[in-house]
ROZARO-64341 format. One record per residue: residue number from 1; residue in three letters; x, y, z of N, C-alpha, C in turn. Coordinates in nm, 2 decimals, always signed. Atoms other than C-alpha are relative to their C-alpha. Layout:
BEGIN
num = NUM | residu = ALA | n_xx = X | n_yy = Y | n_zz = Z | ca_xx = X | ca_yy = Y | ca_zz = Z | c_xx = X | c_yy = Y | c_zz = Z
...
END
This chain:
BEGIN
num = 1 | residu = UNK | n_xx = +0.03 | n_yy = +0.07 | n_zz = -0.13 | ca_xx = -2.36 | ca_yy = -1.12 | ca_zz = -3.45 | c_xx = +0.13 | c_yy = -0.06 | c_zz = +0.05
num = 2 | residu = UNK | n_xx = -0.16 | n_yy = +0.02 | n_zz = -0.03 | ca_xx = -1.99 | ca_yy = -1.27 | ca_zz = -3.44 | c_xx = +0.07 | c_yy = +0.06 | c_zz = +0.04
num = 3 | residu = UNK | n_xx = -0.10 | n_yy = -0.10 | n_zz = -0.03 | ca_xx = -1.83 | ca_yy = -1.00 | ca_zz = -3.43 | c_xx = -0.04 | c_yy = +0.07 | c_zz = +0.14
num = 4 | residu = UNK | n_xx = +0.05 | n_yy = -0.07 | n_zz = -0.13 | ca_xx = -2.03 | ca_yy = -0.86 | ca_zz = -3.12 | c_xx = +0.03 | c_yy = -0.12 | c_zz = +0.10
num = 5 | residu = UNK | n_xx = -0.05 | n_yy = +0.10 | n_zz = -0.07 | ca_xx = -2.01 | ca_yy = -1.20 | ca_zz = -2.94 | c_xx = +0.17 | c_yy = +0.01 | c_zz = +0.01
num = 6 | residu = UNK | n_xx = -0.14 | n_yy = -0.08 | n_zz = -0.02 | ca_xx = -1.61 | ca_yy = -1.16 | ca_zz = -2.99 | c_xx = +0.06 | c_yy = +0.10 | c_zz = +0.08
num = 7 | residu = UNK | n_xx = -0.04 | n_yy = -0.16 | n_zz = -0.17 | ca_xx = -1.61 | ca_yy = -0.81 | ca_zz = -2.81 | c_xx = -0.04 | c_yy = -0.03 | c_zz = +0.06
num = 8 | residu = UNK | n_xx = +0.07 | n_yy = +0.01 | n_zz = -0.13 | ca_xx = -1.80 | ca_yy = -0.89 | ca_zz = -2.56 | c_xx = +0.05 | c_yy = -0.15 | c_zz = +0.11
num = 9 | residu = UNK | n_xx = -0.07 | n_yy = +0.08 | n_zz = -0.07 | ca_xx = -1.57 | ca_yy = -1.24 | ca_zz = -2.48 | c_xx = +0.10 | c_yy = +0.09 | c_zz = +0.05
num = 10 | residu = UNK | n_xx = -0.09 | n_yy = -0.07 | n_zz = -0.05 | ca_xx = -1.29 | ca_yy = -1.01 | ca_zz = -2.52 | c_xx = -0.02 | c_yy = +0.10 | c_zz = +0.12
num = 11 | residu = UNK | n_xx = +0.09 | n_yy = -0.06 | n_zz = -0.11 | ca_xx = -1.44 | ca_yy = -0.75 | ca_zz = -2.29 | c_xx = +0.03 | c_yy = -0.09 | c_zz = +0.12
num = 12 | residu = UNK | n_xx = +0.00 | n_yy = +0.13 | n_zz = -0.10 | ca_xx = -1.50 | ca_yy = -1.02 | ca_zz = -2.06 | c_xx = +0.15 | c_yy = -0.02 | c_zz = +0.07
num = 13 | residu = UNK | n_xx = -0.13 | n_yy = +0.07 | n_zz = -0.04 | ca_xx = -1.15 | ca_yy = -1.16 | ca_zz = -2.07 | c_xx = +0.08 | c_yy = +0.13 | c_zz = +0.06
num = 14 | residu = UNK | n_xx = -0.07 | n_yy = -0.10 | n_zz = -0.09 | ca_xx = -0.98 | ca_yy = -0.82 | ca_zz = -1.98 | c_xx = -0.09 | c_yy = +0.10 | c_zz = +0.11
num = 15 | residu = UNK | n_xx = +0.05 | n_yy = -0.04 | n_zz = -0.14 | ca_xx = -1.22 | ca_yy = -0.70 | ca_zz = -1.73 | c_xx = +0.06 | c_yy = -0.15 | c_zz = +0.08
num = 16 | residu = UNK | n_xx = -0.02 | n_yy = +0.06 | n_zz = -0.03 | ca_xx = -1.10 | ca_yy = -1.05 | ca_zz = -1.56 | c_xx = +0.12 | c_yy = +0.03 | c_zz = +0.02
num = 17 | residu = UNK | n_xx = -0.19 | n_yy = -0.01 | n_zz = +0.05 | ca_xx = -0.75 | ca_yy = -1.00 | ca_zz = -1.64 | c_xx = +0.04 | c_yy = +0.13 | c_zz = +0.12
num = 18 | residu = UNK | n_xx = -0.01 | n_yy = -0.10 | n_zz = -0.09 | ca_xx = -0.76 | ca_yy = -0.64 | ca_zz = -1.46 | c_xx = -0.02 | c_yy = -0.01 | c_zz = +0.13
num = 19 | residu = UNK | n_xx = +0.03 | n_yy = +0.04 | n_zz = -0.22 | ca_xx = -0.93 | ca_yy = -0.77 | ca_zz = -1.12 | c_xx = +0.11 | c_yy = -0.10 | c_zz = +0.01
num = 20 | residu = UNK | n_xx = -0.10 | n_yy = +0.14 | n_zz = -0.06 | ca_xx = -0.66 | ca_yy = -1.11 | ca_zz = -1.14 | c_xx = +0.11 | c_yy = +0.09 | c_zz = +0.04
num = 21 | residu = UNK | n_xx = -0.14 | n_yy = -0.05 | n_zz = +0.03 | ca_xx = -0.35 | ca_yy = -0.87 | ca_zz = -1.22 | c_xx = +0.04 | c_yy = +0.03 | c_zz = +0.14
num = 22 | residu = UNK | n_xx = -0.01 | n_yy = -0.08 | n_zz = -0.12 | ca_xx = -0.39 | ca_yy = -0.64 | ca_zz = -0.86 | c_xx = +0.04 | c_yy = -0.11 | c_zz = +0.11
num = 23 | residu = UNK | n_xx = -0.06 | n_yy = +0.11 | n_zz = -0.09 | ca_xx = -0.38 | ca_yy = -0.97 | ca_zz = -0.69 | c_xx = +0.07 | c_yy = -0.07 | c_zz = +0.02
num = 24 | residu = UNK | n_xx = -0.14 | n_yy = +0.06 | n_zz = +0.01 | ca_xx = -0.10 | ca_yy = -1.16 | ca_zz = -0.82 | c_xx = +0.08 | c_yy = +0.10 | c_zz = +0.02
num = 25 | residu = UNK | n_xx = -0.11 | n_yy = -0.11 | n_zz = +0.02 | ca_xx = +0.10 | ca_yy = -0.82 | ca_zz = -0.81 | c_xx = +0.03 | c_yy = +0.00 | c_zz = +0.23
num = 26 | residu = UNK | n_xx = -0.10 | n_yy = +0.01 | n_zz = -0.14 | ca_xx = +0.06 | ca_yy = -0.85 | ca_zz = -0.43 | c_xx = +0.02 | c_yy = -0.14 | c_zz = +0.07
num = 27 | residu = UNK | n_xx = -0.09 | n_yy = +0.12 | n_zz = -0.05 | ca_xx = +0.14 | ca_yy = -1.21 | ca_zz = -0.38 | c_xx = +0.07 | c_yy = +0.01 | c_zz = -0.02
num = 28 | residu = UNK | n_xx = -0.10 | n_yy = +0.02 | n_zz = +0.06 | ca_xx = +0.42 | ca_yy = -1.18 | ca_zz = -0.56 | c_xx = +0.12 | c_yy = +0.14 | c_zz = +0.07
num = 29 | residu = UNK | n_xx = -0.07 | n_yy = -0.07 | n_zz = -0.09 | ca_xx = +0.53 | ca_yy = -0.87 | ca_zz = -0.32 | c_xx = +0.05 | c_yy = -0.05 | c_zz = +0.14
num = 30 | residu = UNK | n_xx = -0.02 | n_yy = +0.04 | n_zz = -0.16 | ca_xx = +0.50 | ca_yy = -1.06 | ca_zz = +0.01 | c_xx = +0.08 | c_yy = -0.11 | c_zz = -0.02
num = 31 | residu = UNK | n_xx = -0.10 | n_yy = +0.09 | n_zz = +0.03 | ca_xx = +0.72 | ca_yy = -1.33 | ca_zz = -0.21 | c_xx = +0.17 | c_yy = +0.07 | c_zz = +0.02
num = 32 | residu = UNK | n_xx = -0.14 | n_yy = -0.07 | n_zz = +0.04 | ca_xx = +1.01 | ca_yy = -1.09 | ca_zz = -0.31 | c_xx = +0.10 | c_yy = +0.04 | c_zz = +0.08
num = 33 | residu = UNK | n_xx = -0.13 | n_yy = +0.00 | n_zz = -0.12 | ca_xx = +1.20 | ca_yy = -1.04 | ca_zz = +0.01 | c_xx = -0.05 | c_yy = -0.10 | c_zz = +0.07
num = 34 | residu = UNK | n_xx = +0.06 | n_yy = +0.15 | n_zz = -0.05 | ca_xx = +1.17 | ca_yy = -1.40 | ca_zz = +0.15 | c_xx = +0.11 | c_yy = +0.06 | c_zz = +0.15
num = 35 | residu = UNK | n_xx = -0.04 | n_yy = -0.03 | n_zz = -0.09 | ca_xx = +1.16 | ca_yy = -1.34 | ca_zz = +0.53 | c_xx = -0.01 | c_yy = -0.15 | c_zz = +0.05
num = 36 | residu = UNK | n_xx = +0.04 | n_yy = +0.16 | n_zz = -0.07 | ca_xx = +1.18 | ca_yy = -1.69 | ca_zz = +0.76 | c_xx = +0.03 | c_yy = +0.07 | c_zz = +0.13
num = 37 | residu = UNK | n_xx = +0.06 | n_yy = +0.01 | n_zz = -0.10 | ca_xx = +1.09 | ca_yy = -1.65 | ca_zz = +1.12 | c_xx = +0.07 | c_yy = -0.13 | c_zz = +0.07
num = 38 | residu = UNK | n_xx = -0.05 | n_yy = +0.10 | n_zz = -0.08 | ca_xx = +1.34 | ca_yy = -1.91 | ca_zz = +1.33 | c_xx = +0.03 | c_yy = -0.03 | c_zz = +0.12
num = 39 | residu = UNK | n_xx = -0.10 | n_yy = -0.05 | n_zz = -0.10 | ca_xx = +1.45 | ca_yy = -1.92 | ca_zz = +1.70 | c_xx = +0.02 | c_yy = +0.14 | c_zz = +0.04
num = 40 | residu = UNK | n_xx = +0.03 | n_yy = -0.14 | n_zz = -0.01 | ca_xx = +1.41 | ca_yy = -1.59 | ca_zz = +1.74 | c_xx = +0.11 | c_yy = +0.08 | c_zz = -0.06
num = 41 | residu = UNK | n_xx = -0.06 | n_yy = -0.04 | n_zz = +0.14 | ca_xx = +1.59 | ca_yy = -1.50 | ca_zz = +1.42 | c_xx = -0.06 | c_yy = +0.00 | c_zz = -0.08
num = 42 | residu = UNK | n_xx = +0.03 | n_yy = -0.09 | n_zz = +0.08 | ca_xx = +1.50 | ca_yy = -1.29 | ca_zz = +1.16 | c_xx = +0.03 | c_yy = -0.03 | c_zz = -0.12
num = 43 | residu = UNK | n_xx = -0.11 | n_yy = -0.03 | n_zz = +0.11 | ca_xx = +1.64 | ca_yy = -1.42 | ca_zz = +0.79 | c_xx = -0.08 | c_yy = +0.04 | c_zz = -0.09
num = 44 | residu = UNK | n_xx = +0.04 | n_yy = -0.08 | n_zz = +0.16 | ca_xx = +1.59 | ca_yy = -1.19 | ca_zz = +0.47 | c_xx = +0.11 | c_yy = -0.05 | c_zz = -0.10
num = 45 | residu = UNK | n_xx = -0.13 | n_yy = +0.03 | n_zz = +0.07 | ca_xx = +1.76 | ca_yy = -1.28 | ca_zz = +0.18 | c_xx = -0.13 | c_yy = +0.00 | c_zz = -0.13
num = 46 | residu = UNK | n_xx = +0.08 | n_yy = -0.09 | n_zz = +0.07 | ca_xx = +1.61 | ca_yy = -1.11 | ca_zz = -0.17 | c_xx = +0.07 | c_yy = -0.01 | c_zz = -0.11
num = 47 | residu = UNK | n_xx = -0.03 | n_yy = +0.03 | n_zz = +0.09 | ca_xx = +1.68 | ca_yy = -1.20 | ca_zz = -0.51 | c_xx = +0.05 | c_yy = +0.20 | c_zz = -0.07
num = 48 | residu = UNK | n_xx = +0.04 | n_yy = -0.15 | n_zz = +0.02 | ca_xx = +1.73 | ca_yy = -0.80 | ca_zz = -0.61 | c_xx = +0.06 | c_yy = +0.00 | c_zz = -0.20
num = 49 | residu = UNK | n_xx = -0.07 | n_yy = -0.03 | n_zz = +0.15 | ca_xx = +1.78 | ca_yy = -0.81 | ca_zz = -1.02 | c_xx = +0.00 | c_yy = +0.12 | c_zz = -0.03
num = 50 | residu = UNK | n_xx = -0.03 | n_yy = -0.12 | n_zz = +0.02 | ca_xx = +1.70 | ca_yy = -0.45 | ca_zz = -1.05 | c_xx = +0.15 | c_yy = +0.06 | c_zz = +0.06
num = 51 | residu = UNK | n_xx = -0.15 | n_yy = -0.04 | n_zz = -0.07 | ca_xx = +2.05 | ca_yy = -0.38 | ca_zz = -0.86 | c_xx = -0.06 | c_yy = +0.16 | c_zz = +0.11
num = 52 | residu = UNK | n_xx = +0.08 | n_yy = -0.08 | n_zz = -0.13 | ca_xx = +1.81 | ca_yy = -0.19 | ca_zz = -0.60 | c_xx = +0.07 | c_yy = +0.06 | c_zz = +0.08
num = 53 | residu = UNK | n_xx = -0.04 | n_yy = -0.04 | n_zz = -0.17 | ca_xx = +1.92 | ca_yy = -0.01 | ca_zz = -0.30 | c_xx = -0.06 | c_yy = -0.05 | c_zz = +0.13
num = 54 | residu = UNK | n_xx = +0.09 | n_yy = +0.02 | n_zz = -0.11 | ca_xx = +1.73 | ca_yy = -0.20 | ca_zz = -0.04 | c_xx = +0.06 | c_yy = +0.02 | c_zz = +0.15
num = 55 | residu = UNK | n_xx = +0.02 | n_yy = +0.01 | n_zz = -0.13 | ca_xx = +1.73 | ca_yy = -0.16 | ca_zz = +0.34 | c_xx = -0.09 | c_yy = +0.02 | c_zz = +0.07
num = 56 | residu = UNK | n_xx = +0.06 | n_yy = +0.09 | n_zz = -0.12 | ca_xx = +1.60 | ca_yy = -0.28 | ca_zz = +0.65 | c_xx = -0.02 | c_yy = +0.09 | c_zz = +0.11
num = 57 | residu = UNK | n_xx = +0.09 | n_yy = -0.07 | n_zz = -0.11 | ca_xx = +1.38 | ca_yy = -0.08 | ca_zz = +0.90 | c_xx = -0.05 | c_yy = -0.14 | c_zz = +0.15
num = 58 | residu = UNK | n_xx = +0.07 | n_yy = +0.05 | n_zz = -0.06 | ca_xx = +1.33 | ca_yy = -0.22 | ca_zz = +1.25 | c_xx = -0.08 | c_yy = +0.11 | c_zz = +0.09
num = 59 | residu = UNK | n_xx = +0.04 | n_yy = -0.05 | n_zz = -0.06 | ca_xx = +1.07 | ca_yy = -0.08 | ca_zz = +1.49 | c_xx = -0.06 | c_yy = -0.04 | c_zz = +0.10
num = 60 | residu = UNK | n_xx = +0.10 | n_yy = +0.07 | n_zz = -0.14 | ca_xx = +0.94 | ca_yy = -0.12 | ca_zz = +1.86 | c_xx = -0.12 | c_yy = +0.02 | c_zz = +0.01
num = 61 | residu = UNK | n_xx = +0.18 | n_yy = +0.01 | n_zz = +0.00 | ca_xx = +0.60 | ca_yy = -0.14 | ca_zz = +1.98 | c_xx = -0.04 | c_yy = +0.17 | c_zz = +0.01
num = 62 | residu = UNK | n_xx = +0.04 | n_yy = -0.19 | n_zz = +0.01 | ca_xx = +0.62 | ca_yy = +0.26 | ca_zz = +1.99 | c_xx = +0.06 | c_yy = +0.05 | c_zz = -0.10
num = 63 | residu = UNK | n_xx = -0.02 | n_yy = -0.05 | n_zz = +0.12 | ca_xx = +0.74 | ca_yy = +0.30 | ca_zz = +1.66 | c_xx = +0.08 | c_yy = +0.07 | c_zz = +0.01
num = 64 | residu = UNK | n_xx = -0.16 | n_yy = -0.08 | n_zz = -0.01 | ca_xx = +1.09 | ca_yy = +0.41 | ca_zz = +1.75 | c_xx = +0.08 | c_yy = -0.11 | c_zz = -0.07
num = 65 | residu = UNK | n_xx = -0.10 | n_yy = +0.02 | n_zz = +0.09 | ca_xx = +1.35 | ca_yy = +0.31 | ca_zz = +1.47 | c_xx = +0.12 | c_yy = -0.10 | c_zz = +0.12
num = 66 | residu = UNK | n_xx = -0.10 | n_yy = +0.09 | n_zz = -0.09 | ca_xx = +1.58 | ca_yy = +0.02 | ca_zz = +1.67 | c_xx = +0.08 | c_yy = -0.01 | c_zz = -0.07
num = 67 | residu = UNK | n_xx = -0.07 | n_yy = +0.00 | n_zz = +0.03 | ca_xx = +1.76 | ca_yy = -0.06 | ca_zz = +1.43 | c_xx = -0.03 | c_yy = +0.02 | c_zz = -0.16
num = 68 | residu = UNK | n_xx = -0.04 | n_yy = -0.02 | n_zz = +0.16 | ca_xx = +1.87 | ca_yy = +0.01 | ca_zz = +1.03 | c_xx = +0.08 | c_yy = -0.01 | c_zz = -0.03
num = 69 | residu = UNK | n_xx = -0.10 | n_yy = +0.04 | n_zz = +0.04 | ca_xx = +2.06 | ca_yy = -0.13 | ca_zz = +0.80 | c_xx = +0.00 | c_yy = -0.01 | c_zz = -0.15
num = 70 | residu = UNK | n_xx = -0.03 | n_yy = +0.04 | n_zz = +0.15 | ca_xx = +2.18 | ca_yy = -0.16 | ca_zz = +0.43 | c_xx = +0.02 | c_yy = -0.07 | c_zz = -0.01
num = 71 | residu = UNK | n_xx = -0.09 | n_yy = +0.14 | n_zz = +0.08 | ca_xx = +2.20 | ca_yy = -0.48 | ca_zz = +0.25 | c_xx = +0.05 | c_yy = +0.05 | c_zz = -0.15
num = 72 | residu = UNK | n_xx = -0.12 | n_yy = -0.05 | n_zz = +0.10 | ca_xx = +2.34 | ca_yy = -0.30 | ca_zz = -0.05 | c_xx = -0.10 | c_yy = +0.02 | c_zz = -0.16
num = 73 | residu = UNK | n_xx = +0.08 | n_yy = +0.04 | n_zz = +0.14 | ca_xx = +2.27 | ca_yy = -0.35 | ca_zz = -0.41 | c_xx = +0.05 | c_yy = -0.09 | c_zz = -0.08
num = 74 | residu = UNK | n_xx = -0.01 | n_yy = +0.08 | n_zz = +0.02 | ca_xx = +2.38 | ca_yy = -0.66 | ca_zz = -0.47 | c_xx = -0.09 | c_yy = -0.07 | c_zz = -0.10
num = 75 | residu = UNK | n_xx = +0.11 | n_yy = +0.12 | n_zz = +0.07 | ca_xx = +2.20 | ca_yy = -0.93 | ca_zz = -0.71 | c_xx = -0.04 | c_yy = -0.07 | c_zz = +0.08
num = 76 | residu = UNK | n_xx = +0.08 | n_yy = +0.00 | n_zz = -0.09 | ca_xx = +2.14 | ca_yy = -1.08 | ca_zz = -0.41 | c_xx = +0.08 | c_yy = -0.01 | c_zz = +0.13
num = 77 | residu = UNK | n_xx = -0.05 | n_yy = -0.06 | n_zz = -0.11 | ca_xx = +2.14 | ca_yy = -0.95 | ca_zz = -0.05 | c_xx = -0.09 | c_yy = -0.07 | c_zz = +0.12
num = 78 | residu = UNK | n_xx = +0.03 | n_yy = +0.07 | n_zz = -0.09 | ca_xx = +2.07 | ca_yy = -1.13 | ca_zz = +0.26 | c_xx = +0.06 | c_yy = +0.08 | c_zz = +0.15
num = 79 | residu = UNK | n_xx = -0.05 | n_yy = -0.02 | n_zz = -0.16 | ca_xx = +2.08 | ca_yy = -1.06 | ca_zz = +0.66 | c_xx = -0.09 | c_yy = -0.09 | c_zz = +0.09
num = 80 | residu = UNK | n_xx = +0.03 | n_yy = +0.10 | n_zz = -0.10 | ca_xx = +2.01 | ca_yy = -1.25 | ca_zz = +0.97 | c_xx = +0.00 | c_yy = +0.10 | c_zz = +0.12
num = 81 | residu = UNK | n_xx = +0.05 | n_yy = -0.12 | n_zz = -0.13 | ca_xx = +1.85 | ca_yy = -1.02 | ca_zz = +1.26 | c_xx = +0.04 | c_yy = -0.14 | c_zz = +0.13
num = 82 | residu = UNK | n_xx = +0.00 | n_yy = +0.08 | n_zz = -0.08 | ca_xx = +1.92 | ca_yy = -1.23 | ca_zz = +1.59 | c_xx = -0.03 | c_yy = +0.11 | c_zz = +0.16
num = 83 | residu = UNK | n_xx = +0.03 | n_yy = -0.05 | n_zz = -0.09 | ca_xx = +1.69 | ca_yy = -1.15 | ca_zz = +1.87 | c_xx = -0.02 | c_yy = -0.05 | c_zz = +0.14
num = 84 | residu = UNK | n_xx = -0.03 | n_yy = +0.08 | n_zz = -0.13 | ca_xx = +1.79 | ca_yy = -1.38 | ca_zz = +2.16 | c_xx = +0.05 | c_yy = +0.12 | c_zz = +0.07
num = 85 | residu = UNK | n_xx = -0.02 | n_yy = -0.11 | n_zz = -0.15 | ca_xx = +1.81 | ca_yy = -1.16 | ca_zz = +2.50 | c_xx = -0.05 | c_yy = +0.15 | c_zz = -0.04
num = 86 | residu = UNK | n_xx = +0.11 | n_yy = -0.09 | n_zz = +0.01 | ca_xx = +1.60 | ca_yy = -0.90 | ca_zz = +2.38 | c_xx = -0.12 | c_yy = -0.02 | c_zz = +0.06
num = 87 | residu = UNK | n_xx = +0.09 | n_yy = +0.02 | n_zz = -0.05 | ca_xx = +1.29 | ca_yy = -0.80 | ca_zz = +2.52 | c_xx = -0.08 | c_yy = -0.05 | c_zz = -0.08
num = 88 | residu = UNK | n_xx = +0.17 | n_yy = +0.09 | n_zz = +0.09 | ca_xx = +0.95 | ca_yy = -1.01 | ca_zz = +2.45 | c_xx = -0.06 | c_yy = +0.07 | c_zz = -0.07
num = 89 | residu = UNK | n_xx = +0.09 | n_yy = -0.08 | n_zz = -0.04 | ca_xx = +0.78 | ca_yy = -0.79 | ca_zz = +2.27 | c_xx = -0.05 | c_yy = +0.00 | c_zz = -0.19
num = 90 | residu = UNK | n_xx = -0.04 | n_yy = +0.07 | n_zz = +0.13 | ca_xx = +0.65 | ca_yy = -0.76 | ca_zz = +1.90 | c_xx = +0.04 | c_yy = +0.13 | c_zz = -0.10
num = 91 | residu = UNK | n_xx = -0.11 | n_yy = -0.13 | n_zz = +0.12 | ca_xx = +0.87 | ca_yy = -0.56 | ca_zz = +1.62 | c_xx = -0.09 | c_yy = -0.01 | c_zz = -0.07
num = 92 | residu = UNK | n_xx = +0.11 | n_yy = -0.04 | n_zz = +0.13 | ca_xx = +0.72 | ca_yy = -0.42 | ca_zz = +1.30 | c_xx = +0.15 | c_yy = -0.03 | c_zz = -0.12
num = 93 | residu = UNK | n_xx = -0.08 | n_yy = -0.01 | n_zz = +0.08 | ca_xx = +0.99 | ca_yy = -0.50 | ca_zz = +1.03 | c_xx = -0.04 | c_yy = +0.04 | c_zz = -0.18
num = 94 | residu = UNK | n_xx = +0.00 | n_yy = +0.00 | n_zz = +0.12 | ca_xx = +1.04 | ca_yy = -0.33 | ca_zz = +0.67 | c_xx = +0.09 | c_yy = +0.01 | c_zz = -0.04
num = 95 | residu = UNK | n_xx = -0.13 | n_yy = +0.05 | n_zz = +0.08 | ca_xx = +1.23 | ca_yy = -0.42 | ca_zz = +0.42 | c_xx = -0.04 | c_yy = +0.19 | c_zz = -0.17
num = 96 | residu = UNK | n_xx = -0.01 | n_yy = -0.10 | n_zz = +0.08 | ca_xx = +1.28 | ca_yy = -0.08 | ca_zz = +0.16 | c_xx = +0.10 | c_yy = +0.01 | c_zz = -0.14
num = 97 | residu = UNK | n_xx = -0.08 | n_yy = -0.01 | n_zz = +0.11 | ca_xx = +1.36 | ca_yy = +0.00 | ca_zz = -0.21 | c_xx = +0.00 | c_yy = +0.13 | c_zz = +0.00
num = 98 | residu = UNK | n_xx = +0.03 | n_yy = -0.15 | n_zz = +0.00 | ca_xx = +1.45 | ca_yy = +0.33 | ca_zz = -0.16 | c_xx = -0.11 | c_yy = +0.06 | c_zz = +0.10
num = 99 | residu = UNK | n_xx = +0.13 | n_yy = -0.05 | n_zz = -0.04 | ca_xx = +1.15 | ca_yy = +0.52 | ca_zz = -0.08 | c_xx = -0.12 | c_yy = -0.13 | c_zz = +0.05
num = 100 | residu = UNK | n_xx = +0.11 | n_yy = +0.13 | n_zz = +0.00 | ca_xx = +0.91 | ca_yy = +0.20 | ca_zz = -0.16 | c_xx = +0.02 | c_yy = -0.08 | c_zz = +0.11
num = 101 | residu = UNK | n_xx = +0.02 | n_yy = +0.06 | n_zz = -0.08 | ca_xx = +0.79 | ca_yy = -0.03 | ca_zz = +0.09 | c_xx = +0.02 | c_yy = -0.13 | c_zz = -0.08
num = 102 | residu = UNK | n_xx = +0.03 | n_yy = +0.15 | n_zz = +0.09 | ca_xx = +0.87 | ca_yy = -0.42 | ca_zz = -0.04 | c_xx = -0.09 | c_yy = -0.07 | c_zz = +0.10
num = 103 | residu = UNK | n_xx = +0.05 | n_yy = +0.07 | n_zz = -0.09 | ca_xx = +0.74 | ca_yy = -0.58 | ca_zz = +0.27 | c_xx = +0.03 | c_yy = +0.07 | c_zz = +0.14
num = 104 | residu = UNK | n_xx = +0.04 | n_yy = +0.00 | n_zz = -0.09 | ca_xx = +0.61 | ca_yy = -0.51 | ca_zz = +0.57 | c_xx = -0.06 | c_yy = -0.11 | c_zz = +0.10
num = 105 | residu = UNK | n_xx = +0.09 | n_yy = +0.10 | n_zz = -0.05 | ca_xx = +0.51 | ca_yy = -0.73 | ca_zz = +0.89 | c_xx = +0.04 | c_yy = +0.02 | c_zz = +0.17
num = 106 | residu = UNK | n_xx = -0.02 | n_yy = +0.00 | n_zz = -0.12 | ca_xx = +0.48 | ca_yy = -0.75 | ca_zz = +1.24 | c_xx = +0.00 | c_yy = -0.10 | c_zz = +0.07
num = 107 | residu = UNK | n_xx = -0.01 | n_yy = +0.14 | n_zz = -0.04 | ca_xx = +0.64 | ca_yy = -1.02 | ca_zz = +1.45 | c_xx = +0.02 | c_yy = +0.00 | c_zz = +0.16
num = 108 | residu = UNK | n_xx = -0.01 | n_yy = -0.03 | n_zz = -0.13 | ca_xx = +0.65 | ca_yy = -1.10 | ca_zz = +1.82 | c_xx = +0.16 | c_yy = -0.13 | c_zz = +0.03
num = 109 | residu = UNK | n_xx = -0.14 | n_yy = +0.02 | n_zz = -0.10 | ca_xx = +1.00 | ca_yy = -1.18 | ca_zz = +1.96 | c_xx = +0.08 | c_yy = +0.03 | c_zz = +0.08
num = 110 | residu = UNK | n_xx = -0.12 | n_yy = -0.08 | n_zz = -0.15 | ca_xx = +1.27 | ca_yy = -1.16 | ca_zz = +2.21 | c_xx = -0.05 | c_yy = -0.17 | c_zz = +0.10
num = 111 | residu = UNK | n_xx = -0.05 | n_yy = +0.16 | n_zz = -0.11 | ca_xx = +1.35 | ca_yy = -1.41 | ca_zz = +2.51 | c_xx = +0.00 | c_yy = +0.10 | c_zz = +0.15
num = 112 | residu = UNK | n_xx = +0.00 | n_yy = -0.08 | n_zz = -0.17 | ca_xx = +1.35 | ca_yy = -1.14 | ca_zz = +2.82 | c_xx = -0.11 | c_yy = +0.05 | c_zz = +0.03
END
């Protein structure tokens, strides 16, 4: 009877463990390139320990490529987008490891 109670906590505990994991795996994505939203400035700056290749996708509201850029592969890589006198309008920004997506988001800025 012990021993079935036991499996069936354990059981328990990793069915639990499986549904928590998927969800901290994506908080902890929308952490990992830390974007801030200022003034109509853009800052990324990304702790990168794997020594990554990451770069920076922007896009207009018709999903034409504005601008790209490499921040490198640094330990850690930072940029500052500055969208004063641009049009009002709202970008789609991704930040890329390689192929992979780290973050994605869509923000509305510009000043014209």
């Amino acid at each position: 009877m012990k021993t079935t109670f036991r499996l069936f906590v354990v059981a328990g505990f990793l069915a639990f463990q499986s549904f928590v994991n998927p969800l901290m795996a994506q908080e902890k994505a929308k952490e990992d390139p830390r974007i801030q939203v200022v003034d109509n400035q853009v800052k990324i700056w990304l702790f990168n320990a794997e020594g990554s290749n990451i770069s920076v996708k922007v896009y207009d509201e018709n999903r034409r490529v504005i601008s790209k850029f490499h921040l490198g592969d640094g330990l850690t890589v930072g940029k500052i987008l500055d969208f004063n006198g641009s049009d009002k309008a709202y970008y789609r920004l991704v930040v890329l490891d390689g192929k992979e997506v780290l973050y994605t988001d869509t923000i509305q800025l510009g000043t014209a």
